[in-house]
N, C-alpha and C positions, 0 to 999 in steps of 0.2 A: 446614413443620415440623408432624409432628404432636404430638396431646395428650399428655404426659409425656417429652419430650427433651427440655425442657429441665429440670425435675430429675431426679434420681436414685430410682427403684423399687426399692424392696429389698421382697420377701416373705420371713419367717419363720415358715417353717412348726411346727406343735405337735410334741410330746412323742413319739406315735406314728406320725406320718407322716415322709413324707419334702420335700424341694427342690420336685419337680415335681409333685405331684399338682393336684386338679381347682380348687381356688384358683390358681394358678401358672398353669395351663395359661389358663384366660380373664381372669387379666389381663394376660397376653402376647400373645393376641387383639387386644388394645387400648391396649397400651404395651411399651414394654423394660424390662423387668425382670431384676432379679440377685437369683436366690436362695439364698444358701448354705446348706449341706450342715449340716448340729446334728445329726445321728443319732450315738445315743449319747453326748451331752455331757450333763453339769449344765448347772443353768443361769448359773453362777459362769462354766464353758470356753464356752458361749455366748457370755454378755456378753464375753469379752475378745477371742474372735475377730471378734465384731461392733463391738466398739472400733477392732479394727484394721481393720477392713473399712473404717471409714466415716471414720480419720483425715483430717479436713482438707477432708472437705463442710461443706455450709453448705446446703443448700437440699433436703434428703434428705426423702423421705414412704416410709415403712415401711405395710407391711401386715402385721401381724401375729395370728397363728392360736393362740387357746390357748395353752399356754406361749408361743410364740411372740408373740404379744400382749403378755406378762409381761416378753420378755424386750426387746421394744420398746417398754415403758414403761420397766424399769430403764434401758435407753439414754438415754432421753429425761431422764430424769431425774439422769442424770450429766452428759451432752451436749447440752443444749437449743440451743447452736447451730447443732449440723449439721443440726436438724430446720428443716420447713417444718412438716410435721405428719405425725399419722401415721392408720390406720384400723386398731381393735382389733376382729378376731373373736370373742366369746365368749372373752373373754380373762382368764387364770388369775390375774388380781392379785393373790386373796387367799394365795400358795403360802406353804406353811411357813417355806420357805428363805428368803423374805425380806421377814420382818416391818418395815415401816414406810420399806423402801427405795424404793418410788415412792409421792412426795412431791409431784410437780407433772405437770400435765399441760397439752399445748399447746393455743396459741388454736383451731389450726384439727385439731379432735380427731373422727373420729367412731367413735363405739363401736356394733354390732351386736352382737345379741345375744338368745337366745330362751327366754324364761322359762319353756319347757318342758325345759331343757337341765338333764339329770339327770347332767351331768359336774361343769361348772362352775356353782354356785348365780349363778341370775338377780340378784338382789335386793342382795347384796353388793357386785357389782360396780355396779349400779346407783345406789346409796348413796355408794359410792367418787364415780362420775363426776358426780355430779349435786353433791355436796359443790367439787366441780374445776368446776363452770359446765359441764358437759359432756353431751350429752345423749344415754342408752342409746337406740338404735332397736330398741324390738322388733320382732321376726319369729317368726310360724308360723313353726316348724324344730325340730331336733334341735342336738345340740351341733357337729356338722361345717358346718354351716351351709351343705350340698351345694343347698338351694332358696334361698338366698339372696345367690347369685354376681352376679346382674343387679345387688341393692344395695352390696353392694362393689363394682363396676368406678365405679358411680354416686358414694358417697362418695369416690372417690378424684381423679377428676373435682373433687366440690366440694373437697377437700382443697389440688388444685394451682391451684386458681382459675378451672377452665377451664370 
């Protein structure tokens, strides 16, 4: 058996990308992963299609990317059962859309993230996670976080335990 069969990979990808781009593509390298398709949704038709996606897991680890990130903490945050944990990219916490909805965050949580990122402010999220016992990993990078694929496949490794 290899490293992630036995739980569930989901990637959600950001705002402006899509399912398969260069996150998706190298942690399918190294696990099975299911990413679905959010292009063109709010993040409200997000969360309910990832509600229904993930009805009736229990051991699920999410990777998520910028909005994407946002919209795997709101999960989490409805849903903390289906989680194992999850790994946030440079992730949108602070969105307008939804003030004060992620409330908790899991034990086994890693957040990435580069405080040169002129998208998402460093330092907010940072604040958020650390207040949550949660520790931001900075990285040299931009907000795609395209030089920092080695530490995601890495974090999510520690995520599943393995």
């Amino acid at each position: 058996m290899s490293v992630g069969e036995e739980v569930e990979i989901y990637f959600f990808h950001g705002l402006e990308s899509g399912p398969h781009g260069r996150k998706y593509h190298r942690l399918s390298e190294d696990f099975s992963v299911t990413s679905p398709d959010f292009q063109g949704m709010d993040i409200w038709e997000r969360l309910e299609k990832a509600e229904a996606l993930t009805e009736g897991m229990t051991d699920l680890v999410v990777v998520g990317s910028s909005f994407g990130g946002l919209l795997a903490a709101l999960l989490y945050a409805r849903h903390p059962e289906r989680f194992r944990g999850y790994v946030l990219m440079a992730p949108a916490l602070h969105h307008p859309d939804v003030p004060g909805e992620v409330d908790k965050m899991p034990e086994r949580a890693v957040v990435i993230h580069a405080p040169a990122d002129e998208v998402v402010p460093f330092e907010p999220v940072r604040e958020f996670c650390e207040s949550h016992g949660v520790e931001v990993r900075a990285v040299e990078d931009d907000h795609r976080l395209g030089e920092s694929l080695e530490e995601m496949v890495e974090a999510v490794r520690e995520v599943i335990g393995k």
